[in-house]
PADRENDO-284025 format. One line per 3 residues: number of its first residue (from 1); for each residue x, y, z of C-alpha. Coordinates in Angstrom, 1 decimal. Layout:
NUM) X,Y,Z ~ ... .
END
This chain:
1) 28.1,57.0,-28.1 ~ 24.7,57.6,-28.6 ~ 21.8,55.5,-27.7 .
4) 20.1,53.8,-31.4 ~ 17.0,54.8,-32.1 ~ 15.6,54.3,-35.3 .
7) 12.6,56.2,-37.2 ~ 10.4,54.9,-39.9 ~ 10.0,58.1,-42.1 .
10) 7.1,57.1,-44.0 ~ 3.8,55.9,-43.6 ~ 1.1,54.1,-46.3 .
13) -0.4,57.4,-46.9 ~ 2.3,59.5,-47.3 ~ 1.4,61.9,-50.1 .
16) 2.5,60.9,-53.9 ~ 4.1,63.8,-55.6 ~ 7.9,63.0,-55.2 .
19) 7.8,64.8,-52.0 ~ 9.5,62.8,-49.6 ~ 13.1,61.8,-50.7 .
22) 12.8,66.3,-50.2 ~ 11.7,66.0,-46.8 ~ 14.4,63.9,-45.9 .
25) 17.1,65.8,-47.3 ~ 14.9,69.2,-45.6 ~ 14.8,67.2,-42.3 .
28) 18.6,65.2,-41.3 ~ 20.1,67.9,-39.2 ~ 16.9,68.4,-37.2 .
31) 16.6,64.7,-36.9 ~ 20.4,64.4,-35.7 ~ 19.5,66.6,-33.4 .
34) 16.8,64.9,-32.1 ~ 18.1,62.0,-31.3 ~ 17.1,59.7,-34.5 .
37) 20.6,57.7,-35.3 ~ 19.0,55.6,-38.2 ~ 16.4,56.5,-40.6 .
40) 14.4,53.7,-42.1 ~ 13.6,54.1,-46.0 ~ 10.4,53.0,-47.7 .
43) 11.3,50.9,-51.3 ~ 12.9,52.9,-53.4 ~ 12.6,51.0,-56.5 .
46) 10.2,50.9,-59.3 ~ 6.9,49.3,-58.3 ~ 4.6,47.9,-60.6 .
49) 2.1,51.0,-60.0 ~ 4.7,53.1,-60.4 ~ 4.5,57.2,-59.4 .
52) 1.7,55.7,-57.2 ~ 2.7,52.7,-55.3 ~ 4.2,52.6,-51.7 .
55) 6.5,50.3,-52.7 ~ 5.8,46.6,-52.0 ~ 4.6,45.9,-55.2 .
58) 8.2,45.4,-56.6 ~ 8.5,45.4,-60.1 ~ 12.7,46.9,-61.2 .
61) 14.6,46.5,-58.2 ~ 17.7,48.5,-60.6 ~ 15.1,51.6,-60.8 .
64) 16.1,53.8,-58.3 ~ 13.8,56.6,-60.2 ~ 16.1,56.6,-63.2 .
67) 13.8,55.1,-65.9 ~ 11.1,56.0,-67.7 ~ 9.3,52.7,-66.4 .
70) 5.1,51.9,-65.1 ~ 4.0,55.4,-66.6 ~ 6.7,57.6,-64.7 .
73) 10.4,58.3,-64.2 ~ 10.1,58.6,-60.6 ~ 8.6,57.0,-57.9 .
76) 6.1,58.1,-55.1 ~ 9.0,59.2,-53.5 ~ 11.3,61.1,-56.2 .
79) 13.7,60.3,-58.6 ~ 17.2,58.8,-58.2 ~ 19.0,61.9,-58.0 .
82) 16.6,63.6,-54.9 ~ 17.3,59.6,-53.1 ~ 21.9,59.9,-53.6 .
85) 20.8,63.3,-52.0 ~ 18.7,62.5,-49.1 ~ 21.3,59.6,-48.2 .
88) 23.9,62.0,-48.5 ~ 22.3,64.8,-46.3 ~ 21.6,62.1,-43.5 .
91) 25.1,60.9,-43.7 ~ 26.3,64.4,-43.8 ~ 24.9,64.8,-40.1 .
94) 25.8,61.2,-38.8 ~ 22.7,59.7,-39.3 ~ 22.0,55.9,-41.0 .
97) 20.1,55.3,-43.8 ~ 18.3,51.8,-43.4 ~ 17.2,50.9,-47.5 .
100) 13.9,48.4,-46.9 ~ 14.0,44.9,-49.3 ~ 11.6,43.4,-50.8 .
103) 12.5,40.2,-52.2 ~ 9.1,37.8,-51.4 ~ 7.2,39.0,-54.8 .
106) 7.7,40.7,-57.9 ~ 4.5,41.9,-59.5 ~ 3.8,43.8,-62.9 .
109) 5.5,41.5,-65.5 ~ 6.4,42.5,-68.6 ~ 5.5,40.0,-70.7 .
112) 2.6,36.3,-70.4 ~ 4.6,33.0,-71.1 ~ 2.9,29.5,-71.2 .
115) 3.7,27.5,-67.8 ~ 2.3,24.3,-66.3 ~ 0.6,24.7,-63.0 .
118) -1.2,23.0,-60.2 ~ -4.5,24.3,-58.5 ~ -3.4,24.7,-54.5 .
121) -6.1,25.0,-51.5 ~ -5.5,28.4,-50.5 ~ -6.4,27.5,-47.0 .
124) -4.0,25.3,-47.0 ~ -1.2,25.4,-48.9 ~ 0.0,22.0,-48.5 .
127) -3.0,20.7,-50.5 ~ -1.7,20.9,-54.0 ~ -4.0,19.1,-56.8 .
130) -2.3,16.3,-59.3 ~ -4.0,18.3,-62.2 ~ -1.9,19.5,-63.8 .
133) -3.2,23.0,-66.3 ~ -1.5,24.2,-69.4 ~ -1.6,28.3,-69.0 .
136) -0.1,31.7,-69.6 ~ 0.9,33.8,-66.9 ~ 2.4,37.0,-66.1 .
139) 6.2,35.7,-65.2 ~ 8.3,37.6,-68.0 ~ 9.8,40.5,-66.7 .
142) 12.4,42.5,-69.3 ~ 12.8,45.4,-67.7 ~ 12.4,47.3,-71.4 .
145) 12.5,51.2,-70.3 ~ 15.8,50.1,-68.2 ~ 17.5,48.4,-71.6 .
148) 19.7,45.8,-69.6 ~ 21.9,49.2,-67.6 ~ 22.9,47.7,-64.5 .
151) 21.7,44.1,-64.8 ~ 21.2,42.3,-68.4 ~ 18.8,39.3,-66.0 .
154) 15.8,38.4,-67.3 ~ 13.4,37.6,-64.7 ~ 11.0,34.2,-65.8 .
157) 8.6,31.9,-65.0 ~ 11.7,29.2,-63.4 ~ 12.0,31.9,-61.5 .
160) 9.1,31.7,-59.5 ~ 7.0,28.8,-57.8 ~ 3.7,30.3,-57.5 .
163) 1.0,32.8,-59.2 ~ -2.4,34.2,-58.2 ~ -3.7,34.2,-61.5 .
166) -3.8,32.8,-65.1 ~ -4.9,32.9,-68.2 ~ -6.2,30.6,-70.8 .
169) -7.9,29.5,-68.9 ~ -8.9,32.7,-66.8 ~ -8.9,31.7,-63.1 .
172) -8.1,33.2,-59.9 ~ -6.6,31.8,-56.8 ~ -3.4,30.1,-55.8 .
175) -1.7,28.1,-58.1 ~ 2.3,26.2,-57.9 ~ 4.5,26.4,-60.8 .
178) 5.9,23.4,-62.0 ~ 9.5,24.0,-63.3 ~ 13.4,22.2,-62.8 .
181) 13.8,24.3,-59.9 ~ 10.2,24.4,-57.4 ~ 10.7,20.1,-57.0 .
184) 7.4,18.8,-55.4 ~ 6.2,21.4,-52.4 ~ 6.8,24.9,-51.6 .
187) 9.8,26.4,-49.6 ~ 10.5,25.0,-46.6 ~ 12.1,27.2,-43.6 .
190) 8.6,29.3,-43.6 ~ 5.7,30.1,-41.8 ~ 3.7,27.1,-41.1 .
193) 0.0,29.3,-41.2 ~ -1.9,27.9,-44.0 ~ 0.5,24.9,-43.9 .
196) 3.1,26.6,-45.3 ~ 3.2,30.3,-46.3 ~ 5.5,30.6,-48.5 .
199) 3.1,32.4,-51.5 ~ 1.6,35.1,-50.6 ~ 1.3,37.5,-53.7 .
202) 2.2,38.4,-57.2 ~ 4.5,35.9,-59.0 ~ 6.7,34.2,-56.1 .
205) 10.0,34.0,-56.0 ~ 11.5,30.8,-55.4 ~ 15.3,31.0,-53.7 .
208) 15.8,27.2,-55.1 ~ 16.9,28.8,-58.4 ~ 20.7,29.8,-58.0 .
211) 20.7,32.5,-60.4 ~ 17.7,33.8,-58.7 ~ 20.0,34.0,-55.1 .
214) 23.1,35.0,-56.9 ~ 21.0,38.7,-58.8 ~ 19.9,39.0,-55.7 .
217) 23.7,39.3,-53.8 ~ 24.6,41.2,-56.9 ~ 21.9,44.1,-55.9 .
220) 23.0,44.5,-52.6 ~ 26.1,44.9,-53.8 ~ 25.1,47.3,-56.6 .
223) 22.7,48.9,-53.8 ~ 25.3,49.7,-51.3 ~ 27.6,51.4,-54.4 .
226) 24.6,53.8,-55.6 ~ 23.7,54.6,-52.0 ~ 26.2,55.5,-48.6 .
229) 23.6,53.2,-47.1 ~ 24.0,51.5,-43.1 ~ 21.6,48.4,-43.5 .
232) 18.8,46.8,-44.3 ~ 15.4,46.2,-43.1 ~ 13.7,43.0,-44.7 .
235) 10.5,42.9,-45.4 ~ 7.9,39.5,-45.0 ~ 10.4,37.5,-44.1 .
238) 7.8,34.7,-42.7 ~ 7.1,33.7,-46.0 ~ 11.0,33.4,-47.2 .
241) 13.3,30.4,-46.3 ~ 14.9,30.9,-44.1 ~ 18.4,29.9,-45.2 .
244) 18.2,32.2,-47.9 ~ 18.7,35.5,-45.7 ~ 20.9,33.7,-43.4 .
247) 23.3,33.4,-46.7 ~ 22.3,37.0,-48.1 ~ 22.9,38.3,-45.0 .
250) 26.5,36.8,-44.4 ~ 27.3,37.8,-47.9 ~ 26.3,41.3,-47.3 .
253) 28.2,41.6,-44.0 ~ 31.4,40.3,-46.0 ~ 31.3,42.4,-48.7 .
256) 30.0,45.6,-46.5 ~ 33.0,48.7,-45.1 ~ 31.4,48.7,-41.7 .
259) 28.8,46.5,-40.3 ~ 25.3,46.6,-41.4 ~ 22.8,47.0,-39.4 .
262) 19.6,44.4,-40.0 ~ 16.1,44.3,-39.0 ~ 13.7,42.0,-40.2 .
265) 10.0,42.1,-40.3 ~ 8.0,38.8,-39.2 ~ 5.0,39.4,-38.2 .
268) 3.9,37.1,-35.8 ~ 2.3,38.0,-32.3 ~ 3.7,34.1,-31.5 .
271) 6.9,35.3,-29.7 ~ 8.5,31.5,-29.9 ~ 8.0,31.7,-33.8 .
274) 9.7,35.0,-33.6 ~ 12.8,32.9,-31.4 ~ 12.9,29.7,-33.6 .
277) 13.7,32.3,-36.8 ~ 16.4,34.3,-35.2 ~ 17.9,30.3,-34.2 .
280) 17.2,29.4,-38.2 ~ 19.1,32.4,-39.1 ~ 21.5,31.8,-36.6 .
283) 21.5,35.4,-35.1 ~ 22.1,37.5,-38.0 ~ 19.4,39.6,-37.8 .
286) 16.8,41.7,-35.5 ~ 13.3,41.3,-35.6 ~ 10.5,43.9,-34.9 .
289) 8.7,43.2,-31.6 ~ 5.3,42.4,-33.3 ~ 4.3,41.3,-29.6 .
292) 4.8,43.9,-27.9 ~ 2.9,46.4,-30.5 ~ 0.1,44.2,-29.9 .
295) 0.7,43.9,-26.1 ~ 0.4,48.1,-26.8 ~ -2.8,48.2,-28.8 .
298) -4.5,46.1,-26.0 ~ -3.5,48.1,-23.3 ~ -4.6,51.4,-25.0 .
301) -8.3,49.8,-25.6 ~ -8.5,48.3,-22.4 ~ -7.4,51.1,-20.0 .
304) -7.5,50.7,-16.4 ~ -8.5,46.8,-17.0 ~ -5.1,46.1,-18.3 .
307) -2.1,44.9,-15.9 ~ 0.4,47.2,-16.6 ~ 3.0,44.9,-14.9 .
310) 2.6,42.4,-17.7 ~ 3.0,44.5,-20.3 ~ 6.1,43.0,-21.5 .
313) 4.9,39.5,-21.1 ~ 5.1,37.2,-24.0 ~ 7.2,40.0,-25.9 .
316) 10.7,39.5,-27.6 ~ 11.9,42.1,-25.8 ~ 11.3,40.2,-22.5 .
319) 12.8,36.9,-23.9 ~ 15.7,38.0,-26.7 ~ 16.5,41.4,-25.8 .
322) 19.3,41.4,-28.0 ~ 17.5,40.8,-31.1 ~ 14.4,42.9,-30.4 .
325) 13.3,46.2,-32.0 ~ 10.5,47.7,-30.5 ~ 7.8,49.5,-31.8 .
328) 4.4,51.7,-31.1 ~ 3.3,51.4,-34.8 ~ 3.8,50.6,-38.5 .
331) 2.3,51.6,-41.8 ~ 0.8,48.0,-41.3 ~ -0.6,48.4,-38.2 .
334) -2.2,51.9,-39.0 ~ -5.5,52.5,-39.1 ~ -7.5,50.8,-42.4 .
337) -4.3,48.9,-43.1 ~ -4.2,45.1,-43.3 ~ -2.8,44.7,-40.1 .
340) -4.3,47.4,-38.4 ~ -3.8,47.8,-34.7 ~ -3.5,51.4,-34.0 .
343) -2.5,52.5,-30.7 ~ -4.4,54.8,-28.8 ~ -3.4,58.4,-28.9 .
346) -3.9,59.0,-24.7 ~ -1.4,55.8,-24.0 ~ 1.1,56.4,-26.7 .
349) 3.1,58.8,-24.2 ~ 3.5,55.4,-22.3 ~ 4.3,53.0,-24.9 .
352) 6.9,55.2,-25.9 ~ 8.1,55.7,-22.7 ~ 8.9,51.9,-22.7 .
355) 10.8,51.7,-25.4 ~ 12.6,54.7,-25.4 ~ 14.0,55.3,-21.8 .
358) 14.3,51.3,-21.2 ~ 18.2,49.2,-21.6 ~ 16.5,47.0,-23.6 .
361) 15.7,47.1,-27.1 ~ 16.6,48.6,-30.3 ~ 13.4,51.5,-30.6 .
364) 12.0,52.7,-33.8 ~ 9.4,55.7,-34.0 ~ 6.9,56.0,-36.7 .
367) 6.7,59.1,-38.9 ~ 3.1,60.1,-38.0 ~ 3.7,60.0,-34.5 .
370) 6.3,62.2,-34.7 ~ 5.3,64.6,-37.8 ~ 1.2,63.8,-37.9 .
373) -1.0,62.7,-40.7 ~ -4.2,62.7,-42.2 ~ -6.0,61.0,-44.8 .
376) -8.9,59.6,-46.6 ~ -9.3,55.6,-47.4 ~ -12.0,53.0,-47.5 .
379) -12.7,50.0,-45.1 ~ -13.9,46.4,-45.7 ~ -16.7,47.7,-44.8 .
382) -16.7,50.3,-48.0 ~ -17.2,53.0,-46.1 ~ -14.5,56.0,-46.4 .
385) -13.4,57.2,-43.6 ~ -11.4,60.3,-42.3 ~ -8.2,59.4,-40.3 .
388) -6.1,62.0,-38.2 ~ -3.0,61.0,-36.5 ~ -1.8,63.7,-34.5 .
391) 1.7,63.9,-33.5 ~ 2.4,63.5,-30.1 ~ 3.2,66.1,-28.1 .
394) 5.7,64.9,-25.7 ~ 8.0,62.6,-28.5 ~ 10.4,65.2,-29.2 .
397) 10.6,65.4,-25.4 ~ 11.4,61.9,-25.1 ~ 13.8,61.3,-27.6 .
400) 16.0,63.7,-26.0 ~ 15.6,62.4,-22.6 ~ 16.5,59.0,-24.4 .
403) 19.8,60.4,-24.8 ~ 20.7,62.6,-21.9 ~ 19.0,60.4,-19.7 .
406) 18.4,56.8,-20.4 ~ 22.1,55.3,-19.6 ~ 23.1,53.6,-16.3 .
409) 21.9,50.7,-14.6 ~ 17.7,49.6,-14.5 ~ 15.7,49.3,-11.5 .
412) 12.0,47.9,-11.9 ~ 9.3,48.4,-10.1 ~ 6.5,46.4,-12.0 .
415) 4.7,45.9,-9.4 ~ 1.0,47.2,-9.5 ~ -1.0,46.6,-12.4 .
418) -2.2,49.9,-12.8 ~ 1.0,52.4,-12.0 ~ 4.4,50.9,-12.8 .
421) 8.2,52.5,-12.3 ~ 11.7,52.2,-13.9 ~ 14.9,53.5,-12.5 .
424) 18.2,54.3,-14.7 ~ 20.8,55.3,-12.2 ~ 22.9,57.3,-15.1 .
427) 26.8,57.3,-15.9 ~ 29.9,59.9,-15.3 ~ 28.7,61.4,-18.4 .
430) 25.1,61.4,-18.5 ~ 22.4,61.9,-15.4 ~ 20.2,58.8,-15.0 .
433) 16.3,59.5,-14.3 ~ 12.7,58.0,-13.1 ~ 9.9,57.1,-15.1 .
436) 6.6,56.7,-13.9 ~ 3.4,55.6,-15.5 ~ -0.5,55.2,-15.1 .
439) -3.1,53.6,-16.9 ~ -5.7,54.2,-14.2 ~ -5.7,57.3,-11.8 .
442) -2.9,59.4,-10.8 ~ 0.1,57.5,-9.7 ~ 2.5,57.8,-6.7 .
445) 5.4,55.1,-5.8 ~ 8.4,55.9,-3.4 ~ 11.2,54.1,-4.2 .
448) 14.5,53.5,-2.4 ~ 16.7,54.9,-5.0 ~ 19.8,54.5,-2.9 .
451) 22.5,56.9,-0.9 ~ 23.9,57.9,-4.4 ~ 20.6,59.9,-4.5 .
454) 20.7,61.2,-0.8 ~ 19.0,64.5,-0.7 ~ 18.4,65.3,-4.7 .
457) 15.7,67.2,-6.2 ~ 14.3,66.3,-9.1 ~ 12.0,67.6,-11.5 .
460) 9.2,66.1,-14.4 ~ 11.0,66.4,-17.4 ~ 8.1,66.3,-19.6 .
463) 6.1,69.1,-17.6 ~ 3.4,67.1,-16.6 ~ 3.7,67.8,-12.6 .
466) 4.3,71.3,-11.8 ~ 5.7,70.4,-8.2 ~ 9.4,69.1,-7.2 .
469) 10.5,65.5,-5.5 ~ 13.4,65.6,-3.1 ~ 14.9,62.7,-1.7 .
472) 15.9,62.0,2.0 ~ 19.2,60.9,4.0 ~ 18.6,57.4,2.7 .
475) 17.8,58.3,-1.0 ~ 14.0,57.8,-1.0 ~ 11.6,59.5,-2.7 .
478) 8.6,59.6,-3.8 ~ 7.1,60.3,-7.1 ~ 4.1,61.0,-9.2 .
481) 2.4,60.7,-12.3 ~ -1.3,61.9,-13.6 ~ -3.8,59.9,-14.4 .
484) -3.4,57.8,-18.2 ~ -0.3,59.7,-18.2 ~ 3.6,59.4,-17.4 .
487) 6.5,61.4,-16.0 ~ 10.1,61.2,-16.3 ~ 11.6,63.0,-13.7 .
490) 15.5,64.2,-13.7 ~ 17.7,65.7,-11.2 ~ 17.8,69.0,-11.1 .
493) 21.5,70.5,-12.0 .
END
């Protein structure tokens, strides 16, 4: 059995071109080898940018790259036919394909219809004005280049409880949709920031409407027979009830062969809104450690002035283990991105580390730490600016350790705020191993490992000491690690 560890093979930049369903096809067996169970899938329907779009702007969720639909055939990524293939050729070598859903938003409608809506306070959501406005607004979405194959539902404005925009008048902002199905107030089982977050872009979709809930069981259904597909990773769930995906969820899990792995993205650094979601959803689903990413990017910034013993304070990880999947980095969190808090290249070694060699949490890499990137994009500033992300060097390194090595029972050693330790004392099958780490200068900790480890030798894995530890009569040793740096060391066979 090995240890799960997911990667997220994309990134906002990836390059347009239909060049990376390809890659994925070009890259499973490596990946199997490497120690990546589960690969995590951008959107692979049609946005409403089409050839262009990452993804998020969800226009045809039945357009896998089949239709001639927003100026292209295929998306960013590649048609349907390079998609069945890249699933195929990661299932071929063992690995899961994780399909990512976006149900908060569709955007890119096909057609204006006349709807009734109130002005809302964007700052505050629970602030919605009496007046009531006679408008059109984008809402009518036909799906004409698709002609009804696969799903003959027509997507309108009772679908949906709020809009960014209208016309006649022409006005910006945020505005509520008055229709049988939206009742007086937003959604509730949401984010409470700006009262209640609920909208957030494009034409909302409101899970009051049945036949809205009951298209979107049918997809996954549909999604799981056009792909050999493992789970699901769900995207802005903060702003959908949360009833809704404990429902689509159970559904899926009925329906499903085998059971599907979920991870859901609600991006909160408040780790007890993070707990009171999993409670709402009663379990069904795994939440990315936004936390501890954030615990990451300080600790990279601050250096030496950060207490490495509390790093996992605060975290999900440290509270719900169970339900926790941990992270470095995102295409959110990348540099110029919405939510950026990039990591520092010198202390990702260590974050990864963390999550990888550690019992708890589900980890999940990020393409450009693992492949490197480039690329070119403006700031709010308006300035453009050049960004590298190079990949980092001792990753492969680590996700091999995290499967030879990480298995047996922890020992901690947080216990200095600048060089921390962690024991895994192995199994019959697999040899356990040391990790130390420094955020300051070079580290050194001897610790009583126990007279399982009497007289072993052991040496740095990831090459970073040159030298050898050896244990005494009693099992204690004494290890090292360079400064900013970390070594796992491993018994020497």
């Amino acid at each position: 059995m090995r240890n799960p560890t997911l990667l997220q093979f994309f990134h906002w930049y990836y390059p347009e071109g239909s060049r990376l369903w390809p890659e994925v096809a070009e890259r499973a067996e490596w990946l199997a080898q490497a120690g990546i169970t589960d690969v995590w899938l951008p959107p692979a329907y049609k946005s409403s940018e089409g050839a262009t779009g990452v993804g998020y702007a969800t226009y045809d969720l039945f357009d896998l790259g089949e239709f001639e639909q927003k100026g292209s055939r295929a998306t960013k990524y590649g048609d349907k036919e390079q998609l069945i293939a890249a699933a195929n050729a990661l299932r071929e070598h063992e690995v899961g394909v994780i399909m990512d859903v976006v149900f908060n938003h569709k955007m890119g409608a096909d057609e204006k219809e006349k709807v009734q809506v109130n002005r809302v306070n964007p700052e505050n959501r629970e602030e919605i004005d009496d007046e009531v406005i006679e408008a059109e607004a984008w809402t009518r979405f036909t799906f004409p280049g698709r002609g009804g194959q696969y799903s003959k539902f027509t997507w309108d404005y009772k679908c949906f409880n709020g809009v960014d925009c209208i016309d006649n008048p022409e006005e910006y902002g945020v505005f509520k949709i008055i229709n049988a199905y939206t009742g007086d107030g937003w959604n509730e089982q949401v984010d409470d920031e700006l009262g209640n977050f609920d909208y957030l872009m494009g034409a909302n979709i409101d899970f009051r409407n049945r036949a809205v809930t009951e298209e979107l069981k049918f997809w996954a259904r549909w999604m799981m027979q056009q792909l050999p597909c493992t789970g699901f990773r769900l995207d802005a769930v903060k702003h959908i009830p949360a009833w809704f995906y404990k429902q689509w969820i159970d559904h899926i899990q009925e329906v499903a062969e085998q059971p599907m792995f979920i991870v859901a993205e609600y991006w909160s650094h408040e780790v007890e809104k993070l707990q009171n979601y999993i409670h709402q959803v009663e379990g069904k689903t795994m939440l990315f450690d936004a936390p501890l990413q954030m615990r990451f990017h300080n600790a990279s910034r601050e250096g030496a002035n950060f207490d490495l013993s509390q790093i996992f304070s605060g975290t999900l990880v440290e509270h719900d283990h169970w339900h926790a999947v941990t992270i470095v980095a995102n295409h959110d969190t990348q540099p110029l991105q919405s939510l950026e808090a990039p990591v520092e290249p010198w202390f990702k070694p260590l974050a990864y580390a963390l999550i990888l060699l550690r019992e708890q949490g589900v980890p999940c890499v990020f393409y450009p730490d693992l492949f490197g990137t480039s690329y070119k994009d403006t700031g709010g500033d308006g300035e453009e600016y050049q960004i590298d992300m190079p990949a980092i060097p001792e990753l492969p390194a680590l996700l091999r350790a995290r499967q030879e090595h990480a298995h047996g029972i922890q020992t901690e050693w947080f216990d200095h705020p600048n060089c921390v330790a962690f024991a895994r004392s192995g199994t019959d099958e697999h040899a356990g191993c040391v990790v130390i780490m420094s955020n300051g200068e070079q580290g050194e900790k001897t610790l009583p490992l126990g007279m399982d480890f009497a007289s072993k030798t052991w040496h740095d894995y990831l090459g970073h000491r040159e030298e050898q530890v050896t244990s005494d009569e009693e099992g204690n040793a004494t290890f090292f690690c360079n400064a900013g740096s970390v070594s796992v060391w491993v018994l020497d066979i």
